[in-house]
N, C-alpha and C positions, 0 to 999 in steps of 0.2 A: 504494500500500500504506500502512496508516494502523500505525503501531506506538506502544506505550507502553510507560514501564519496565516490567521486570519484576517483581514482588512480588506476596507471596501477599494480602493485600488485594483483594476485587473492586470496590472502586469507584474503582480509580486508571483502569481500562477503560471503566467505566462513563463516568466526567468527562469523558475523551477524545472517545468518541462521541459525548458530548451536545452537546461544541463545533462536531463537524462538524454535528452536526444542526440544532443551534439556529443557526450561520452560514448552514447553508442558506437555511433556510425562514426566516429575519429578510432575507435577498437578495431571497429569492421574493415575500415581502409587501410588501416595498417596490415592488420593480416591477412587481408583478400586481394586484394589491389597489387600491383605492378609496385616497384622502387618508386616509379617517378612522382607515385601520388601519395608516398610516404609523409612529406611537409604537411600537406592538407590534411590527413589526421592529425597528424599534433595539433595543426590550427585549429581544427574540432575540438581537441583536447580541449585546449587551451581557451576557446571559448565557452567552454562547457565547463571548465572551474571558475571564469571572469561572471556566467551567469550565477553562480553558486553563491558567489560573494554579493553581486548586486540582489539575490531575492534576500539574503540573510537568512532565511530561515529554509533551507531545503531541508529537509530530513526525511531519510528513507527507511520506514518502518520497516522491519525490526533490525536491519543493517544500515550502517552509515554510507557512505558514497564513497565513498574508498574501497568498501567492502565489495560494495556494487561494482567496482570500476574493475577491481582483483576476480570477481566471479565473470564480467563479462571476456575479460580478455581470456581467461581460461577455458569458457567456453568457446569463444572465436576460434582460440587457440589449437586446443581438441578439435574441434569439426576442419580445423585445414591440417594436421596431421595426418586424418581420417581419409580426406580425400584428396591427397596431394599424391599423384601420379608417381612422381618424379624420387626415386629411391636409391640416394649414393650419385648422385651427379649424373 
């Protein structure tokens, strides 16, 4: 369950989400994607902890974002192990 403070404000919602989204898909292009599009996940990264700080209150029940960040790339990770062709060069 993804919760944020409560206030009448709708972009304190909006910033929250965009960290989970933007942490996603900066995981996904790092380990699915080509070299060349390796910057552009960090840049997701990266904007996806800039959203974190601007809503102040992300918090990801019952794991922190970190934790989320650590299970997503594990799992990215595992699933391109899984189906990665290419075995010893």
């Amino acid at each position: 369950m993804f919760t944020t403070i409560a206030t009448p404000y709708f972009w304190r919602g909006i910033a929250a989400d965009l960290s989970v989204l933007a942490l996603t898909c900066g995981v996904v292009i790092l380990f699915m994607f080509p070299k060349t599009m390796k910057p552009t996940g960090f840049i997701l990264i990266a904007f996806g902890v800039i959203c974190v700080f601007y809503s102040s209150r992300a918090i990801l029940n019952p794991t922190s974002l970190w934790q989320f960040f650590l299970s997503i790339s594990s799992i990215v990770g595992g699933f391109k192990l899984l189906t990665d062709r290419q075995f010893g060069g």
